[in-house]
Structure formats: structure tokens, C-alpha cells
VOGU-3710 file (C-alpha; in Angstrom, 3 decimals, decimal comma):
1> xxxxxxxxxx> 91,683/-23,719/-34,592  90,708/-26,890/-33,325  90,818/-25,656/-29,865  88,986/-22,636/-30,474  85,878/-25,121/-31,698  85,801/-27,373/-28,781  86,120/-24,387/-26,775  83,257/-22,599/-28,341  81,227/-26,023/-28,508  81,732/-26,268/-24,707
11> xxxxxxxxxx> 80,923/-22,903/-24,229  77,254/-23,370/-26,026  76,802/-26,438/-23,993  77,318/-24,378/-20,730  75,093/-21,761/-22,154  72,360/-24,003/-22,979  72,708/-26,071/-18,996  72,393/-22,687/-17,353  69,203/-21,768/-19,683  68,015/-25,288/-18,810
21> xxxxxxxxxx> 68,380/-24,760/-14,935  67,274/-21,170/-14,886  64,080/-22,329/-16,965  63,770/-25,202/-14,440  64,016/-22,918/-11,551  61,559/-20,466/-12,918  59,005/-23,776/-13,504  59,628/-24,662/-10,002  57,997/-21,168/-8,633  55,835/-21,027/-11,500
31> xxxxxxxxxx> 54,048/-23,700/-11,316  53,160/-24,247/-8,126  51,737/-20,668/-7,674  49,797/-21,360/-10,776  48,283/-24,370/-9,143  47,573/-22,392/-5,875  45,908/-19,484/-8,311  43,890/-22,499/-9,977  42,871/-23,711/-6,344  42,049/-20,159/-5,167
41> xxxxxxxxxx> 39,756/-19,640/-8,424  38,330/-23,002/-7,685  37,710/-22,478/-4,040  36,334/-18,545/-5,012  33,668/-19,970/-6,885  32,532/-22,660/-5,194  32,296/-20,198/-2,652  30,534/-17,743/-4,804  28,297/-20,379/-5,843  27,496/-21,080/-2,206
51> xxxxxxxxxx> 26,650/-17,863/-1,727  24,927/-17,554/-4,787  22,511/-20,458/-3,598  21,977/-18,700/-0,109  20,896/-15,713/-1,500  18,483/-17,677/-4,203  17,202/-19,373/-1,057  16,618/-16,109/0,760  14,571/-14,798/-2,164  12,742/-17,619/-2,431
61> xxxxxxxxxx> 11,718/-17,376/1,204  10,527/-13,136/1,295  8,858/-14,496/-1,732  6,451/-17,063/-0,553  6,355/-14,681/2,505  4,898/-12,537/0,248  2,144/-15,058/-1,485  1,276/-16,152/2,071  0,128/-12,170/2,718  -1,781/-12,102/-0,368
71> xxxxxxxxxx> -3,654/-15,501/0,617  -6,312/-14,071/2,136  -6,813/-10,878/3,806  -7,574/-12,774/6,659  -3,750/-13,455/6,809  -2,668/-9,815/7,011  -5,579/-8,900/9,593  -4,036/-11,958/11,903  0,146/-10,774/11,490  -0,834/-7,302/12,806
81> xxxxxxxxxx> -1,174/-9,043/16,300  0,578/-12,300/15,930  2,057/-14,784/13,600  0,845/-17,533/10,765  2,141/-20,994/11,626  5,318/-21,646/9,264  5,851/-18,328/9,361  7,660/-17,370/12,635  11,243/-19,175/12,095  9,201/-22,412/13,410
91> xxxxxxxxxx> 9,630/-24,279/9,986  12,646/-25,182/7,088  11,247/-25,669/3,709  13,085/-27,627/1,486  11,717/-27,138/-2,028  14,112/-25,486/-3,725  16,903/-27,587/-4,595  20,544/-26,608/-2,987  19,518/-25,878/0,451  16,644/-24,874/2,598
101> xxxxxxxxxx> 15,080/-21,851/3,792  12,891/-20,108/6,584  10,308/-16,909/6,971  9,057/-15,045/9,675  6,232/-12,043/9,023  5,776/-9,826/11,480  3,735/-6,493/12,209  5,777/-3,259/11,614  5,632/-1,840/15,226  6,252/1,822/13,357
111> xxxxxxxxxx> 3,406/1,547/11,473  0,510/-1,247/11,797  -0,535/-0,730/8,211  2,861/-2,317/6,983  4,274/-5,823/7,367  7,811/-7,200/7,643  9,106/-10,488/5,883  12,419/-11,501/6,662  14,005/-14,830/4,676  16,711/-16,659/5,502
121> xxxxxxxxxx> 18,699/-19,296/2,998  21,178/-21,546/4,154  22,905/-23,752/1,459  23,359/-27,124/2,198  26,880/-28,065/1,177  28,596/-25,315/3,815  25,813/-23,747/5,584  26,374/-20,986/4,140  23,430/-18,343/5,361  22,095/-15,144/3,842
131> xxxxxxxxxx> 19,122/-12,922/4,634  16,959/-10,821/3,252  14,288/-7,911/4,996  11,437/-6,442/3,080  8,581/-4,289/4,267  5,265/-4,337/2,437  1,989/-1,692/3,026  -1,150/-2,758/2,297  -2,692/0,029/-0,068  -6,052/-1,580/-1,189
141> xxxxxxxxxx> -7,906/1,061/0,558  -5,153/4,373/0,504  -8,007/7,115/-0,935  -10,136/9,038/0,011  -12,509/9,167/-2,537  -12,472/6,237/-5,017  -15,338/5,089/-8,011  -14,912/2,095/-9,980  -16,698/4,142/-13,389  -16,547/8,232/-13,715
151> xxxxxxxxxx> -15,778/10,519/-11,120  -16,506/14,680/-10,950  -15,210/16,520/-8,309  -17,072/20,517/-9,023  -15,189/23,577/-7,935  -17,646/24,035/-5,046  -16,498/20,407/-3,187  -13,698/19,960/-1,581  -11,318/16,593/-1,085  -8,729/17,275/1,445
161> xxxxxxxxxx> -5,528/14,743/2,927  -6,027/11,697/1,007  -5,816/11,071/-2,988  -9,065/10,400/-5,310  -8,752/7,634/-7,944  -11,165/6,552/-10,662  -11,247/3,867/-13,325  -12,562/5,593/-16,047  -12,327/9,290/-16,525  -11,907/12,237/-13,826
171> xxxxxxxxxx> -13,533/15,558/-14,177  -12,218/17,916/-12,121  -9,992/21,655/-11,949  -9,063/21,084/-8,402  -5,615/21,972/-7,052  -5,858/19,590/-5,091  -5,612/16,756/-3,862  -3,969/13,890/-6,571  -5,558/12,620/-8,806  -5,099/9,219/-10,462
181> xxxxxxxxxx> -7,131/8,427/-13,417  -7,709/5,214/-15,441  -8,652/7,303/-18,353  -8,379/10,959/-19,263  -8,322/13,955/-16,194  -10,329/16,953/-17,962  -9,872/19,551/-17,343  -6,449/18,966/-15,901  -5,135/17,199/-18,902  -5,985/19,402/-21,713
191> xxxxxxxxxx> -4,011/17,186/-24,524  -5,788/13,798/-23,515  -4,416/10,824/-24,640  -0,993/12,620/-25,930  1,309/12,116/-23,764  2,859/13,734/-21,429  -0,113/12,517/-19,003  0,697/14,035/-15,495  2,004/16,708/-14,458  4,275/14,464/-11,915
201> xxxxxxxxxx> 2,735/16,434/-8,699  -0,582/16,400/-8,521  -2,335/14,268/-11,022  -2,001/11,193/-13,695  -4,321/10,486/-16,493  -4,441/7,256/-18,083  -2,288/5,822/-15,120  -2,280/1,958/-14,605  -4,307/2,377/-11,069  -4,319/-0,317/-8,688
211> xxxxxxxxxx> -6,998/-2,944/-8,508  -10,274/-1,861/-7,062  -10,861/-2,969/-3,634  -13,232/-6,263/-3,501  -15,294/-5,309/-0,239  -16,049/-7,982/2,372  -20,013/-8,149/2,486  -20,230/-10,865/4,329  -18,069/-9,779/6,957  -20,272/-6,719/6,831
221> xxxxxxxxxx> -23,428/-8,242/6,329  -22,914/-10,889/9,411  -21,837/-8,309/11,630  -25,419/-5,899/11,251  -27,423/-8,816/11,719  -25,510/-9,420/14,800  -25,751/-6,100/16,339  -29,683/-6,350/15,441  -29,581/-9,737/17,123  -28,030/-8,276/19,850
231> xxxxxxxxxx> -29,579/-4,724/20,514  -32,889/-5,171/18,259  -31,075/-2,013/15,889  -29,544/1,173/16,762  -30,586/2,794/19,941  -32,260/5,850/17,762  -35,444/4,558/16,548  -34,763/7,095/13,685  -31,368/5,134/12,105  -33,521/1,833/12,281
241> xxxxxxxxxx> -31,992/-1,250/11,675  -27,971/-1,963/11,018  -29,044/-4,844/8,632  -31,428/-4,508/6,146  -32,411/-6,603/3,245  -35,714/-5,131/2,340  -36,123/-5,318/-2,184  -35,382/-2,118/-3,617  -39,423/-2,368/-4,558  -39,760/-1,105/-1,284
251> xxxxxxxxxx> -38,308/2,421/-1,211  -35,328/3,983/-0,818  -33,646/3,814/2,807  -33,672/7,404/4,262  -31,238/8,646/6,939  -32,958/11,745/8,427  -32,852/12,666/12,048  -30,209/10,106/12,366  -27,606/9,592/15,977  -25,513/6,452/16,052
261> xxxxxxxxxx> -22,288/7,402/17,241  -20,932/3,797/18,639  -18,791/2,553/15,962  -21,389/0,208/13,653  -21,992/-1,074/10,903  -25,209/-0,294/8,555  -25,714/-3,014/5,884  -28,579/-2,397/3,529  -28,454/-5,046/0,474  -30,612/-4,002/-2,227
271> xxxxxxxxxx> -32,032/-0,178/-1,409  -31,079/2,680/-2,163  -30,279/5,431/0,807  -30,535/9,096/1,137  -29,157/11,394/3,548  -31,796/14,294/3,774  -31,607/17,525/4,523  -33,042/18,148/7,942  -31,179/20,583/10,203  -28,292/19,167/11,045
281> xxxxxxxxxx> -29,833/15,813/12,587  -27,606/13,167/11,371  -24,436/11,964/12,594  -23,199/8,395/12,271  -19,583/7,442/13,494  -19,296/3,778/11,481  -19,794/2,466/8,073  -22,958/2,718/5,906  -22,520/-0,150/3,136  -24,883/-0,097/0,476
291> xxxxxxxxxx> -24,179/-3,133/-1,316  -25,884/-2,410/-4,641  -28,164/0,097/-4,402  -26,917/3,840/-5,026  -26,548/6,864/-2,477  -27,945/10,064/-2,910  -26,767/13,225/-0,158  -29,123/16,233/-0,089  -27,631/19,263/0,692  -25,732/18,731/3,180
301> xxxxxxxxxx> -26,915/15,539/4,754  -28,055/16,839/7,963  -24,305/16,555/9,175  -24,443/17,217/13,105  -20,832/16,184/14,122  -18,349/18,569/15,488  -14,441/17,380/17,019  -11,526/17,877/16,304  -10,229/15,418/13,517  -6,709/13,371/12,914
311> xxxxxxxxxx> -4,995/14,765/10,042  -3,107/11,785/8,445  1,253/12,280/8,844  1,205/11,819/5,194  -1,383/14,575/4,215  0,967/17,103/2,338  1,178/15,022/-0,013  -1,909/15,883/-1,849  -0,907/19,627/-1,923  1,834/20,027/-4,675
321> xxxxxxxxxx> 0,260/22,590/-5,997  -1,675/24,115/-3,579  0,894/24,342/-0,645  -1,067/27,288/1,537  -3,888/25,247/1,702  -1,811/22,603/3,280  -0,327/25,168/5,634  -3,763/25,850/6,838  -4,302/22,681/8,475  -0,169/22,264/9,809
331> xxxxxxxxxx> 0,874/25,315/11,424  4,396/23,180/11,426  4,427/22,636/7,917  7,913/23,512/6,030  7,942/26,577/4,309  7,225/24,594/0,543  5,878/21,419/-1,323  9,668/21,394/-2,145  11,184/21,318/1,479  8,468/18,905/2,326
341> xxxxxxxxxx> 9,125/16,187/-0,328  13,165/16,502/-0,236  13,313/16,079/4,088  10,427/13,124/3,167  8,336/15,417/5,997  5,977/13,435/8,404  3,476/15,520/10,134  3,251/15,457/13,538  0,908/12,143/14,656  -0,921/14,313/17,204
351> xxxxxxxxxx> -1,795/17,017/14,623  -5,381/17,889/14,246  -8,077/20,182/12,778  -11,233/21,154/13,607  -14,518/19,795/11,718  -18,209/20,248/11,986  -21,117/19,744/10,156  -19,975/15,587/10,130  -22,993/13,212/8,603  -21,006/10,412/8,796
361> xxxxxxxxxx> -17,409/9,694/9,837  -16,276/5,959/8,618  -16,509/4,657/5,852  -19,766/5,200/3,104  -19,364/3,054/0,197  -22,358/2,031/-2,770  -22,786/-0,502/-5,399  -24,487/1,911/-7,535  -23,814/5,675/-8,454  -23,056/8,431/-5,338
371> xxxxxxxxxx> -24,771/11,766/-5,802  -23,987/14,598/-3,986  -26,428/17,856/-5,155  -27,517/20,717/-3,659  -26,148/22,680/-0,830  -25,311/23,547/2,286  -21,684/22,406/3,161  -22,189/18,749/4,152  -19,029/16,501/5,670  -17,943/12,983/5,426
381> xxxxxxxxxx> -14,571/11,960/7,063  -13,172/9,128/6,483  -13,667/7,308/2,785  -15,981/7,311/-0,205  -16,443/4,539/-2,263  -18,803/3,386/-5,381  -18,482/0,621/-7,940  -19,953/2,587/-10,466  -20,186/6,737/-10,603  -19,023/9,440/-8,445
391> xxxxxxxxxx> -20,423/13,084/-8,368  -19,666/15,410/-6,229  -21,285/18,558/-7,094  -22,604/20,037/-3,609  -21,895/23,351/-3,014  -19,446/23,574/-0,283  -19,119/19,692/0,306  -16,029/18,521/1,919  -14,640/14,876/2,057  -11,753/14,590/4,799
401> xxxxxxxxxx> -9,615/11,471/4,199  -8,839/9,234/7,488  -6,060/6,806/7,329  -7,555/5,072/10,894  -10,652/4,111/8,528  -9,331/3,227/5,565  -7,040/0,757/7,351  -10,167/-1,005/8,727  -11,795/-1,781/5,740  -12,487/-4,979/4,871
411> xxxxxxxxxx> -11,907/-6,496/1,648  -11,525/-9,668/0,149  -8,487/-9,003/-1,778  -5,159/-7,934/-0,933  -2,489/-4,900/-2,869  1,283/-4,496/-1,797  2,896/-2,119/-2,506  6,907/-2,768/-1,683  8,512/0,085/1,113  11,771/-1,177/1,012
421> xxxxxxxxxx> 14,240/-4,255/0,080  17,564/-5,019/1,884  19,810/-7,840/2,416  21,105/-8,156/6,312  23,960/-9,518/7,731  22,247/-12,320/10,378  23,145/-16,521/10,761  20,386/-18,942/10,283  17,057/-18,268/12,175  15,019/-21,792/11,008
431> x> 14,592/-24,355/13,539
//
């Protein structure tokens, strides 16, 4: 019996030193993998944290990119042909804490109207580098026909290839082209303020619209008193003078008979102006700017211009719901609104129409009210402006919208609208 204890008591023992060893063993792989997992987990996110900093750094940099465009518009008039110093790769900041950073904006050479900020962030501890490319357009000026107040647009006028937008209320029962509305569209939005307010094609009442350009009269202003410095006014005694700052006491400014066709600027500060009706005797190719007095078209302005006229790549977007009319000017065109929008169509850049009957082809903008009465099928092509109302009520009136003009007004402010956002793979571009 005695024997049979020890025995089993020996046996336990022997039980319990193999569980000891085999525990000891499995502590001896154990362990050290769990340090090496610990180490890895350590080393992951100090790595992601790295990272993490680059990209922060990156952001940072397309950001002040960004604020640097929206300086001045003087900045995004110089970057079409050449760079901002500090913004070409030719300077680190190193104001944000973990690292530093470095920006280069550049014209798009696709499309001159949009610019392209890369960033690149580099954190300090590894160097670790990550970059980011966006592409901005400037839209301060995308319309065709734009009035700070009310707008009307009868069903005898005609907008065609660019949008119309209005800060207070539209009144219109066009097909076409989009509308964007601060306030209600009648008749196009029968239920008013109730939403839903657009019919997601064509128009959008009580839309948040973008700020209203703030034209450049000095820019303007300075450049007609240098062409009547220089030529003594326009070459037709009949368009007198490009800069005129006459009271309004004295009249309003009449445009009849009217031939300037070399690219120029008319500045008149305090008149009003009138296009008359006078056998199709005007033609201007350049701006008129009225800076507060209002405009008044008779009939149809005398328009004497006939060519054949650029129809923006980007047209068919203003004819959701009038697609044959858009068809009319592309002979190209795919077969719907539809096809168009879901291949993201681009019209040919060579595509044109044909156009007569042109007062004025630039851009016509007012401080006070436009009025367009009468008729006989007057043109403007280019862009429409007023900071106050907009009627358009002419019989047989037609407002073609030019991209090439729109994208050479000047204004004092600046609105970006984003294209697109990506992060590239690319090592550290600074200096």
C-alpha cells in the first residue's frame, strides 16, 4: 500500500514537471512573438502616424494654394501664363508643426479657364512624402445672362448655350436654357417656396447662387481713357469716345450708326446708353460698361454683324428639356439629353453657327436696370450683365452665350468651383 502511494506521489510529481516544461516551452514561443506583434503594432503606427502627418501636410499645402488664387484676381490672370513666387516648388513652408510642405499652381494646358494646385507634405521624422492634385475653374463669370435684382426672359427672346442666373426672382416659361434663381422661378415653379424647387434639369428656384461678380472699373475705366489718349476715340466719329464721364444731367449716351469692330472697351460712368433703332448700323466687337447708369435696346439695336459664331463645348447643357433645339446648332449631337449627360459629351471645339443681326459681341454690362422692348430680332453674343433688373421682352431678341468673353472679364473677386481632388503617388518636389 505504501508502495502504491509513493508510486502515485511520484507519478503526480512527473505529471506536474512535464506540465511545467510544456508550459515553459509554450512561453518560450509565446512570448517572443507577442513582443514582435507588440513591435509590429508599434512600428504600424508610427508609420501610420507618419503618414498621417504627410498627408495633413499635403492638405495644408492645395489649401493655401487655394487662398493664394483667391488673393486677388490678379493672381489667377498671372498663373494662366506663368507662376506666383512660392508657388512653383521654389519654397518649403514650415508652419504646420510635424513637417513641411510645398505648392506649385499651374495653368491647366486642357483648358485655360482652370488651374492646377499640386501639394506636397513631407514629415519630418522619416521623410515620409505624400501628394495631393486638385483642379479648380474659375466660374465668377459662367452665364450668359446674369442681374443682381429681377430678371424676365418673355416667350419672344431667346437665351441660347450659356445659363441665366438672378438674385431675386426669375420670370420666365422658357425651355431653355437653366435657370438658377435666388428666389422663386414663375412660371416654372408653380408651388413656390414648397419644395421640391427644381426640376433637376433645367432650372432651380430658391438655389444658393454664387456670389455676384464684383466688376473691375478701374481696370476698365483706365483702359478707355487710354485708347482716347491714344487714338483721340474710336475711329467712327459716330461711337464717340471709349471713356466717358459726362453727369447723367447731360443726356443719355446713344449708340446709333455705330462701327467699332477692334476689340475695345467703352466706359461711360454716370449716363445712361441706348442702342437705337436705325437700320442695322451698329456693330461693336468689345465691351460697353455702363457703370451706373441703365441700358435701354430699341428694337433691335441696329445690330449689323454677321459670322459665323463659336458655340461653347459645353452648350448642351442648357437643353434638358429642349434637346432638338440643341440639335439645331450640333449636327453631331447624340441622339438625347440622356446620351449626352451619361458619355459627359463635349462638343466639338471647332463647332460653329451662323449669326447676324450682331449689335454688340463682348461683353454689355449696367449698373442700373437693362431694357430690352420693342422689336425687330436684335443680337448680343457674348454676356449680359446688370446690378439691378433684367428685362428681356423684345420680340425675337436673342442672347448667344460666349465662353471666350466671359473668361475675359474682369472682376475684382474670385469663385472656385472644385473639378476634381486626388492624391498621387510622387517623392518630394520642394527645394
Amino acid at each position: 500500500m505504501k508502495e502504491q502511494q509513493l508510486f502515485s506521489q511520484r507519478e503526480q510529481k512527473g505529471q506536474v514537471l512535464v506540465m511545467a516544461i510544456l508550459l515553459m516551452a509554450v512561453l518560450a514561443v509565446f512570448i517572443p512573438t507577442l513582443v514582435w506583434w507588440s513591435r509590429q503594432d508599434t512600428q504600424t503606427s508610427v508609420k501610420q502616424k507618419e503618414s498621417t502627418t504627410a498627408f495633413h501636410l499635403a492638405e495644408a499645402a492645395v489649401d493655401r494654394g487655394r487662398w493664394k488664387l483667391l488673393e486677388s484676381a490678379t493672381n489667377w490672370s498671372t498663373t494662366s501664363t506663368t507662376t506666383l513666387p512660392g508657388y512653383n516648388f521654389d519654397k518649403t513652408y514650415t508652419d504646420v508643426a510635424g513637417g513641411t510642405y510645398a505648392i506649385q499652381i499651374s495653368s491647366d494646358p486642357a483648358n485655360e479657364n482652370q488651374r492646377i494646385i499640386l501639394g506636397v507634405g513631407r514629415d519630418n521624422s522619416t521623410h515620409e512624402v505624400r501628394k495631393i492634385r486638385v483642379v479648380y475653374t474659375n466660374t465668377t463669370t459662367s452665364f450668359s445672362v446674369r442681374a443682381n435684382k429681377t430678371l424676365g426672359v418673355a416667350a419672344a427672346a431667346d437665351v441660347h448655350w450659356g445659363p441665366v442666373i438672378a438674385g431675386q426672382t426669375i420670370t420666365t416659361s422658357r425651355a431653355y436654357p437653366r435657370f438658377y434663381g435666388a428666389q422663386n422661378i414663375t412660371t416654372l415653379d408653380a408651388n413656390g417656396i414648397t419644395q421640391p424647387n427644381s426640376d433637376n434639369v433645367q432650372w432651380w428656384s430658391y438655389f444658393k447662387i454664387p456670389p455676384a461678380p464684383v466688376i473691375d472699373f478701374n481696370f476698365y475705366a483706365s483702359s478707355a481713357q487710354a485708347l482716347d489718349t491714344l487714338y483721340g476715340g474710336s475711329s467712327d466719329a459716330d461711337c464717340g469716345n471709349y471713356y466717358d464721364t459726362r453727369p447723367s444731367s447731360a443726356g443719355a449716351r446713344d449708340f446709333t450708326r455705330c462701327t467699332d469692330t477692334n476689340g475695345r472697351t467703352f466706359y461711360i460712368q454716370s449716363r445712361d446708353v441706348t442702342f437705337g433703332s436705325a437700320g442695322n448700323q451698329n456693330y461693336i466687337v468689345g465691351n460697353v460698361v455702363i457703370k451706373t447708369g441703365s441700358l435701354t435696346i430699341q428694337g433691335n439695336g441696329g445690330g449689323n454683324g454677321s459670322y459665323d459664331a463659336h458655340v461653347p463645348q459645353q452648350a448642351w447643357k442648357e437643353y434638358g428639356n429642349s434637346w432638338a433645339t440643341y440639335q439645331s446648332f450640333d449636327a453631331s449631337a447624340p441622339a438625347s439629353y440622356s446620351a449626352a449627360s451619361n458619355s459627359n459629351y463635349s462638343a466639338s471645339a471647332t463647332l460653329t453657327y451662323p449669326i447676324s443681326n450682331v449689335m454688340v459681341h463682348g461683353f454689355l454690362y449696367s449698373g442700373g436696370s437693362q431694357s430690352l422692348t420693342g422689336g425687330g430680332g436684335g443680337v448680343v453674343h457674348g454676356a449680359v450683365m446688370t446690378g439691378s433688373n433684367e428685362t428681356l421682352t423684345t420680340s425675337n431678341f436673342t442672347m448667344y452665350y460666349d465662353d471666350t468673353v466671359t473668361d475675359d472679364i474682369k472682376t475684382v473677386n474670385l469663385v472656385l468651383t472644385l473639378v476634381s481632388w486626388d492624391e498621387i503617388p510622387g517623392s518630394w518636389s520642394g527645394p
